[in-house]
N, C-alpha and C positions, 0 to 999 in steps of 0.2 A: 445511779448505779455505775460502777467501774465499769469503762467499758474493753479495759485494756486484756483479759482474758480471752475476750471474741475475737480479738485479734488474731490473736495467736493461729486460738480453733480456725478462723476462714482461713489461715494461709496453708493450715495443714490439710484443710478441706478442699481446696482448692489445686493440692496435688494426689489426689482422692487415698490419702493418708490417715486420715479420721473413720474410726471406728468406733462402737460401741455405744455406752452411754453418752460419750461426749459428744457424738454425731445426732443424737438424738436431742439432745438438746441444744446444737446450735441450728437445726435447721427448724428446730420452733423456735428461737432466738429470730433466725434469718425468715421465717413465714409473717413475724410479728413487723416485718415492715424497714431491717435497718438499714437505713441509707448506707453506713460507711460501709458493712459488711459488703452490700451488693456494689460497691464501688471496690471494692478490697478484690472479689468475683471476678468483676469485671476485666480490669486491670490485669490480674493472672491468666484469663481467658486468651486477652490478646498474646500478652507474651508468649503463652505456650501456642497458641497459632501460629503467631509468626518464627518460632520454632520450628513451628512440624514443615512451613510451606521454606523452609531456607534448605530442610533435605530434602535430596533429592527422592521422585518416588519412588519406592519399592513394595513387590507386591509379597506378603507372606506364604508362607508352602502351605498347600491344603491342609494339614493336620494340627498346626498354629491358627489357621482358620477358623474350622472348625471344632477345634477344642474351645477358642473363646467365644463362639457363637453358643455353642452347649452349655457352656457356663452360665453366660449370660438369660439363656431361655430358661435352664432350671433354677436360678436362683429362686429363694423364696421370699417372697411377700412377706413384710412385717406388720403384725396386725397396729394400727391406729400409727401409722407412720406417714407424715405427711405428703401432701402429694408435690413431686419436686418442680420445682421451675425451670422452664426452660434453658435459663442462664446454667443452671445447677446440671441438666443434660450436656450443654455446649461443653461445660468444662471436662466432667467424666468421658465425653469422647474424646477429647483432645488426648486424655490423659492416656487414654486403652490407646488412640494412636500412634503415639508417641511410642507406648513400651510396646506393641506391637513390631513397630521400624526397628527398634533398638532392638530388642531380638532377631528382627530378620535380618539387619545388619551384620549381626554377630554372626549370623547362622550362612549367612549369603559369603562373608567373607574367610571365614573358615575353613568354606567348602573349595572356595576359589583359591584360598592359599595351599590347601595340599596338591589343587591339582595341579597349580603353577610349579608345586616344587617337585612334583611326580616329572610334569613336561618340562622341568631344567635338568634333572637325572638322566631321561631320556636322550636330552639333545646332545648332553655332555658325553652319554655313553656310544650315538649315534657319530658326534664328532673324532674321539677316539677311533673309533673303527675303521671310518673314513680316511684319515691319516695314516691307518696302521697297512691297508688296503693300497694308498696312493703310495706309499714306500714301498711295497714290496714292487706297486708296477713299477715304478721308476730303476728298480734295482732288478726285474726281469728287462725293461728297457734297454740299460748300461750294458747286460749280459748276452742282448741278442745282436745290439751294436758291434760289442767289441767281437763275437764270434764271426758277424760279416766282413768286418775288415780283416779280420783273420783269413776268409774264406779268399778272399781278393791275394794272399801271397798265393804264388805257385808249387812253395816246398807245403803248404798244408795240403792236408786230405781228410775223408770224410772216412769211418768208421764205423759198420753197423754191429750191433747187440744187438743178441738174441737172447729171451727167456730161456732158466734154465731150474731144475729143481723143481720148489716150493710154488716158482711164477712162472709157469711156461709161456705165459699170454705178454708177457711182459719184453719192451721193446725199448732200444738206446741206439743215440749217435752219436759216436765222438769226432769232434772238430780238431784235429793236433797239428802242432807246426812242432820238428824237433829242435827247435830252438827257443820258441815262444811258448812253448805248453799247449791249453787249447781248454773247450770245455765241453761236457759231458752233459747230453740230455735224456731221459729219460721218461716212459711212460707206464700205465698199466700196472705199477709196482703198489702193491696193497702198505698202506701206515706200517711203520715200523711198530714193533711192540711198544708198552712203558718198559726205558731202559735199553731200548737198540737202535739204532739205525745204522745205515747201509753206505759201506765203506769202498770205495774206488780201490785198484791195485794195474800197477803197471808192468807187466811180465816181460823181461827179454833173456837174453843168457843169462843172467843170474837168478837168485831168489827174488819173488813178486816184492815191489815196492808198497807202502802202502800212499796211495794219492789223495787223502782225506774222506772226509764223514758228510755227509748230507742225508737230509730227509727228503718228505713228498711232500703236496699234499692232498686234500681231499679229495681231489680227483684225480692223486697217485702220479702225476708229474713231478720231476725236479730237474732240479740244475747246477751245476758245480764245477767252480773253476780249477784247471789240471797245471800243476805250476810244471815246470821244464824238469828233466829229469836228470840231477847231478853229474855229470861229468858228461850230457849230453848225449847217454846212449841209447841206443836204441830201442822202442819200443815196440814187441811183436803180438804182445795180446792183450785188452783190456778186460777186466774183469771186476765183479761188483759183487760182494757179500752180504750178510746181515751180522751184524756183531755187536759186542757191548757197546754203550751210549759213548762211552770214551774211549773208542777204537782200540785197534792189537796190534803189533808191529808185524805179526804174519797170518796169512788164513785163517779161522779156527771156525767159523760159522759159516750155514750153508751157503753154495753160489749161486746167486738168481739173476745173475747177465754174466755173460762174457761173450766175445769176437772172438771168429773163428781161425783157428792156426794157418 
């Protein structure tokens, strides 16, 4: 008899592949004694062994678990179906272990790759802030620097604001040298709207100058630098309003600090 068809069957059986009639008939083919088959068995058994022991282990998630253990306990009995060999067990376990791992593989590194790209979103977004944060100190640093060397001439003086309006609670000090300008700090002042912030003005015998725009922030502090005042005259009163996002060339919005006359 050919025996080149059984061939076939063990290699397919062998990756527990064989189903049906043709599993029925090679394993009373394989009960009736064939040497090469159970050599063909054999041979497959190891290789998928030394398969499974070359990955590393992993344990599968409870419900991969126990779903193939439920599978396996209710499978049904086939009536006059041989009883299997040992060798014929070795192999169907290798084979459940094998796609076992390769699932939890799958399933293991899936999980591990969203979370790795969850925690590089993070870091990236944590790093950003961090930067955005160390610049603003360094740029409040520079600001409180150059105000003490300021403070250190004798034509500078110090300036207090008082709340007024809308902020009565609200508090400032101007640093001025009339030649070097100076800078303006400020407390207690609530965020500007969307669309406003809060405009400096330099008052002396003329019309108030406008001395630029600054914000706060959330805890209603700011700071802004006061450049010198054209032709070097004299400044008698400072004062600070609320106005459009892109300032006005004179008052139009209400006053929430000014120094007293």
């Amino acid at each position: 008899m050919n025996h080149e068809p059984y061939d076939t069957l063990a290699a397919t059986y062998a990756v527990g592949a064989l189903d049906g009639q043709d599993r029925v008939e090679f394993e009373r083919h394989l009960a009736g004694g064939c040497d090469i088959c159970e050599a063909t068995l054999r041979e497959s058994a190891e290789t998928l062994a030394a398969l499974a022991r070359a990955r590393p282990p992993m344990i599968p998630p409870p419900a991969v678990r126990e779903e193939l253990l439920r599978r396996i306990g209710t499978a049904p009995a086939r009536r006059g179906a041989l009883r299997p060999r040992p060798l014929v067990w070795a192999v169907g376990t290798i084979v459940a272990t094998l796609a076992v791992a390769a699932f939890t593989g799958a399933y293991v590194a899936a999980r591990y790759e969203a979370r790795l790209g969850q925690m590089a979103r993070e870091t990236a977004a944590l790093h950003a802030r961090v930067q955005r944060e160390e610049a603003a100190l360094r740029e409040q640093l520079a600001v409180y620097r150059s105000a003490a060397d300021l403070l250190r001439d004798p034509q500078a003086q110090v300036v207090t604001l008082r709340g007024l309006g809308p902020s009565p609670e609200a508090t400032g000090r101007v640093i001025w040298h009339p030649a070097n300008g100076g800078y303006v700090f400020v407390a207690n002042l609530p965020s500007a709207p969307p669309g406003k912030a809060y405009e400096l003005w330099t008052i002396g015998d003329a019309a108030p100058q406008p001395a630029g725009l600054f914000q706060v922030d959330a805890s209603g502090r700011g700071a802004h630098r006061i450049a010198p005042v054209a032709g070097g005259q004299q400044v008698k009163i400072f004062a600070v309003t609320l106005e459009v996002e892109a300032g006005v060339q004179k008052p139009e919005g209400p006053m929430v600090l000014a120094s007293a006359k």
